[in-house]
C-alpha positions as CSV (number, residue, x, y, z in Angstrom):
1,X,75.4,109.4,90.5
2,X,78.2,109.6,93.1
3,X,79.4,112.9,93.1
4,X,82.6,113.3,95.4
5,X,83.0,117.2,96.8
6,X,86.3,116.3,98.8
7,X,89.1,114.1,98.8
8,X,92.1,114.7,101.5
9,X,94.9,113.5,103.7
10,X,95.5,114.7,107.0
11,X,97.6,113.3,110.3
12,X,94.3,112.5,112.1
13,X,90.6,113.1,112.0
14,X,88.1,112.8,115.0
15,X,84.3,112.5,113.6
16,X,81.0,112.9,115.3
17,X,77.9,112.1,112.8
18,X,78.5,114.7,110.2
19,X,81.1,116.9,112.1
20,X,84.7,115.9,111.7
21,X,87.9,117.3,112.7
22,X,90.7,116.9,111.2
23,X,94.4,117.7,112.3
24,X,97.3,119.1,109.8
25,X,95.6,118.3,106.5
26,X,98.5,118.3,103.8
27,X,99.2,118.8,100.1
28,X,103.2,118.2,100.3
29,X,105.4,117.1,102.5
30,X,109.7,117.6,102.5
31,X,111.3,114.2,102.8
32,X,114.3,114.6,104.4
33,X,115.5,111.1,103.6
34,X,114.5,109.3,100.4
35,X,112.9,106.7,100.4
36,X,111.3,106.8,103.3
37,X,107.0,106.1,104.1
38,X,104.6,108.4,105.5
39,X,103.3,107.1,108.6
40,X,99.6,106.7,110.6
41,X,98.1,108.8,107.7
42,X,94.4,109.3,107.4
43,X,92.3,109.5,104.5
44,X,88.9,111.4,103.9
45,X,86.8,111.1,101.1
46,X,83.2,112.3,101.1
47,X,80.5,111.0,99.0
48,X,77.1,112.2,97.9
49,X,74.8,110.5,95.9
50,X,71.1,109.7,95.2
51,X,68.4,106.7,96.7
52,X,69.9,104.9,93.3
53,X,73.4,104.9,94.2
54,X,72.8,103.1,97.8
55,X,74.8,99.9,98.6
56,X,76.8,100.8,95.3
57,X,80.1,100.0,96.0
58,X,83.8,102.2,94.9
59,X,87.6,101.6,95.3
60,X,90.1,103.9,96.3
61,X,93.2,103.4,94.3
62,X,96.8,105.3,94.9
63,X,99.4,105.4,93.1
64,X,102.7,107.0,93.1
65,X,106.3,106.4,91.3
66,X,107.1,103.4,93.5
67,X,103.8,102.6,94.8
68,X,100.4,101.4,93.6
69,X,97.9,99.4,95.3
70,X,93.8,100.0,95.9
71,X,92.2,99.3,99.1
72,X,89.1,97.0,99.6
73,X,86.1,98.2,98.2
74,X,84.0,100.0,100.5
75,X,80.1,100.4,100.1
76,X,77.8,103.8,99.9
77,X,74.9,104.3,102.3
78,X,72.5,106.7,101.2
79,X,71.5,109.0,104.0
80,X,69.1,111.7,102.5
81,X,69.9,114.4,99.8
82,X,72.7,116.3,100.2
83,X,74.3,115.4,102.5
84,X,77.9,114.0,103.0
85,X,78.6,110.7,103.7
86,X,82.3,110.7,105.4
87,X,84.5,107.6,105.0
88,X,87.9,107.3,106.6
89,X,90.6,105.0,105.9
90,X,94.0,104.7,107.6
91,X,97.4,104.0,106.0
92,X,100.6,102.9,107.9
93,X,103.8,103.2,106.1
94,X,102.7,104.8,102.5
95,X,106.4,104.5,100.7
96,X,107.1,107.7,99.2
97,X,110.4,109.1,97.5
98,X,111.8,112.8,97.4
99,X,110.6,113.8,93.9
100,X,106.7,111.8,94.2
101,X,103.8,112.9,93.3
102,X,101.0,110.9,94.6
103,X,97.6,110.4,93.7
104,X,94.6,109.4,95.3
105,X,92.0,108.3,93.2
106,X,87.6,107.1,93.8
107,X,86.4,104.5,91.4
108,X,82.8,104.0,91.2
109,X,82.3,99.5,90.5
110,X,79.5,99.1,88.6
111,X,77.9,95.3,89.0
């Protein structure tokens, strides 16, 4: 089973194999002027899973007040026990409003 130990937004993330960096990983943000979009956002998930779960595929949907869309479906690739499988997405003008809440969401598809 797909188990997902972190999910996260940041400004920017350099990865090397397994290593990555990332650069001002956030929670909120103050909107000075509403509504407005987040710009050149990165996001992180990392997967772990078993020989089973290779090739299975999962969505990433977000969602928000005014905003709600799901990005292709991307495909697992089992790499050994325990150990991370990084995927990184980036996302250009996310439309956000003052008082927005925002969630990020991993769907496994089951076929």
């Amino acid at each position: 089973m797909l188990k997902v130990p972190y999910i996260f937004i940041c400004e920017g993330i350099k990865v090397d194999k397994a290593d990555f960096s990332p650069s001002n990983i956030f929670d909120r943000r103050i909107i000075l002027k509403s509504p407005t979009f987040l710009e050149n956002i990165s996001l992180v998930i990392g997967l772990i899973g078993d020989k089973d779960d290779d090739q299975k595929e999962f969505t990433v949907k977000i969602r928000g007040k005014i905003f709600n869309a799901s990005l292709p479906p991307l495909k697992y690739e089992f790499k050994g026990y325990d150990e991370i499988t990084i995927f990184q997405g980036e996302i250009d003008k996310l439309p956000v409003s003052e008082d927005e809440t925002i969630y990020f969401e991993v769907f496994l598809i089951i076929r």
